[in-house]
C-alpha positions in Angstrom: -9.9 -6.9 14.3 -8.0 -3.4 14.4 -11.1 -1.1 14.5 -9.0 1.7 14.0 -6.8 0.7 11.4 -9.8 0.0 9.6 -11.8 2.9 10.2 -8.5 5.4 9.5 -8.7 3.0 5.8 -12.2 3.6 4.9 -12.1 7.4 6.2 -8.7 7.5 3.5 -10.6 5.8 0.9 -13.5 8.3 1.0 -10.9 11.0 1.0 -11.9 12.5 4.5 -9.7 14.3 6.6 -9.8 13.5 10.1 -11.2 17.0 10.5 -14.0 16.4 8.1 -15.1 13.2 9.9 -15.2 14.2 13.2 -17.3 17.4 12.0 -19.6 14.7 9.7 -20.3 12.7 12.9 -20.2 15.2 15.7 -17.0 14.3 17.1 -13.8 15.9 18.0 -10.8 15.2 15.7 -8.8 14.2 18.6 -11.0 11.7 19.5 -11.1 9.9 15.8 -7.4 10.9 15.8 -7.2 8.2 19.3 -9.6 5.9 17.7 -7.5 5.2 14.6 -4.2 5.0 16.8 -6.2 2.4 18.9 -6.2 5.0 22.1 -9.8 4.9 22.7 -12.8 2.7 21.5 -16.0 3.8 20.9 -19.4 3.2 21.8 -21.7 1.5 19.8 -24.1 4.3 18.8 -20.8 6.2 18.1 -19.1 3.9 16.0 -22.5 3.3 14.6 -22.6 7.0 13.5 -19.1 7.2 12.5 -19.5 4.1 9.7 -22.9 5.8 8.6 -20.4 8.9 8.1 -18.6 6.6 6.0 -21.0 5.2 3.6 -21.2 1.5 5.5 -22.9 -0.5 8.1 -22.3 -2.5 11.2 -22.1 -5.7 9.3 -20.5 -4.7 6.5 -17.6 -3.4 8.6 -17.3 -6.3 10.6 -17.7 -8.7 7.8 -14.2 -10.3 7.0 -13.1 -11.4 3.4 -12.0 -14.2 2.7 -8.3 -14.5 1.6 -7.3 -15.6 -1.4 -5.7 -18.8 -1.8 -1.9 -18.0 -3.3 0.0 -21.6 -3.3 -2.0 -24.6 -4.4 -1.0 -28.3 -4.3 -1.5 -31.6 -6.0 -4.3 -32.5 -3.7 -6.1 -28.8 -5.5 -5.5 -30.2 -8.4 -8.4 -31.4 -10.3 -7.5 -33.8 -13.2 -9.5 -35.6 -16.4 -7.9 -38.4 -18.4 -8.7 -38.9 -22.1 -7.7 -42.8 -22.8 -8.8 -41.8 -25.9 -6.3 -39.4 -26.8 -3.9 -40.7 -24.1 -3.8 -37.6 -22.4 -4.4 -36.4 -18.7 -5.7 -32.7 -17.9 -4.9 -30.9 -14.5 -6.0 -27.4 -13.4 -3.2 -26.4 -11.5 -5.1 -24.0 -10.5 -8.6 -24.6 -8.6 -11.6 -22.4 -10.6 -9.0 -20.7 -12.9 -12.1 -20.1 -15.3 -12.9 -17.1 -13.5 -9.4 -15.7 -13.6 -7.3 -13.9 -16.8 -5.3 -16.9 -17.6 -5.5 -20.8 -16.6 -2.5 -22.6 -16.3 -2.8 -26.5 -16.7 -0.1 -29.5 -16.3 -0.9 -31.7 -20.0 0.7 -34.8 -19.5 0.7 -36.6 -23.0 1.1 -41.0 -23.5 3.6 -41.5 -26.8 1.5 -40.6 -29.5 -1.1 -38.8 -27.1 -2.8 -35.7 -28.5 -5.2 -33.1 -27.3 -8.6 -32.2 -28.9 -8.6 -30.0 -31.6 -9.4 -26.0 -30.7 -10.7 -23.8 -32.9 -9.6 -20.4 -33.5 -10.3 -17.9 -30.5 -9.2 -14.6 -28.8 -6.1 -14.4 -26.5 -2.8 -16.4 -26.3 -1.1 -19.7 -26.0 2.1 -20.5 -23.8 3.4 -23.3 -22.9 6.9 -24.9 -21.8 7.9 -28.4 -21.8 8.6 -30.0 -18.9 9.5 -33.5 -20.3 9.5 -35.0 -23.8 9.3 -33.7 -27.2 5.8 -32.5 -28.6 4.5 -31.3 -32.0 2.3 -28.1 -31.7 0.1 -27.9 -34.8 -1.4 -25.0 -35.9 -3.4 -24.4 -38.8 -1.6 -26.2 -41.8 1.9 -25.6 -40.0 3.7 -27.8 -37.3 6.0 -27.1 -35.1 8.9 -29.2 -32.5 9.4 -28.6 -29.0 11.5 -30.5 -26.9 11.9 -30.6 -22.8 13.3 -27.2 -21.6 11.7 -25.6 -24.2 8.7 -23.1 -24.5 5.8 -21.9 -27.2 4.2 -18.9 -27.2 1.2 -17.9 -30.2 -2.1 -16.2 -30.7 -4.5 -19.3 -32.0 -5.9 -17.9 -34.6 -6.0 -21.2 -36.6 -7.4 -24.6 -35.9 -4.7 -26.1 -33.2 -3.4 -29.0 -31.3 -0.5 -30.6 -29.4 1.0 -34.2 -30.0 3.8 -36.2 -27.7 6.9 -37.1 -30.7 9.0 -39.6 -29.6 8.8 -43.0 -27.1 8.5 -41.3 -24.4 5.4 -39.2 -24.0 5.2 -35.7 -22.9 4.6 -33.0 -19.9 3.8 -29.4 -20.7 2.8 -26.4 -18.6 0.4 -24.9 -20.6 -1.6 -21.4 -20.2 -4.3 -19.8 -21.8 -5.7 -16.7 -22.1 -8.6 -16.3 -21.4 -9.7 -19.6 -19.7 -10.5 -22.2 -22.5 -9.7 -25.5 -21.4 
């Protein structure tokens, strides 16, 4: 961990000059000045009194956050197949629930169809990937075909159908989380 580089960040955030925390923990401004340039380290009781000066603790500043995860791959995937409907579900994107939008890979059998959703808040996209599908929404229907995209606010009853022999692959996103 770069102690300084971290203690320069929080002293920034707080909107301290180096000035104003060297006077806030008894200090000289050259010596925070070396500490954030990695010059110097401090003592214990002085770094101690330095994070108090900037609203944290010991184990806070020490405490390192996770990173998130950016790329995901098929074995983050978590699927759900609806013989049923001849469909398969994957959440492209692990715990999506908890984000602004959730993406999904719909993978439709010829004929396969998704549940019915009822109207709600936000937006629908999708693009086709492979196939042809039928997007129907309220009393209205609508073609897409591989290469293709949808975009609409569901403010109707709506669904998705593979048309044609061959079945169907959409990206599909949602806003907010619904699937």
């Amino acid at each position: 961990m770069d102690i300084g580089k971290k203690i320069k960040e929080l002293r920034v955030a707080k909107g301290l000059t180096q000035e104003e925390l060297a006077d806030r923990s008894e200090l000289s401004k050259g010596f925070i000045s070396q500490l954030e340039r990695d010059l110097t380290s401090p003592s214990i009781a002085t770094l101690m009194d330095i994070l108090q000066c900037l609203g944290t603790t010991v184990s806070e500043f020490f405490q390192e956050e996770p990173e998130d995860q950016i790329v995901f791959r098929n074995e983050d995937y978590f699927e759900k197949i609806d013989s049923e409907l001849g469909s398969k579900t994957e959440w492209i994107i692990p715990n999506a629930q908890k984000n602004m939008m959730e993406p999904i890979r719909l993978t439709l059998k010829p004929g396969g169809l998704t549940y019915r959703d009822l109207p709600h808040e936000g937006e629908e996209f999708g693009y086709v990937l492979k196939g042809s599908i039928k997007i129907h929404i309220g009393h209205k229907s609508y073609t897409a075909k591989k290469g293709e995209s949808f975009y609409f606010t569901p403010h109707s009853e709506h669904y998705i159908e593979a048309f044609g022999t061959s079945g169907a692959v959409i990206l599909w996103v949602s806003t907010p989380p619904n699937f």
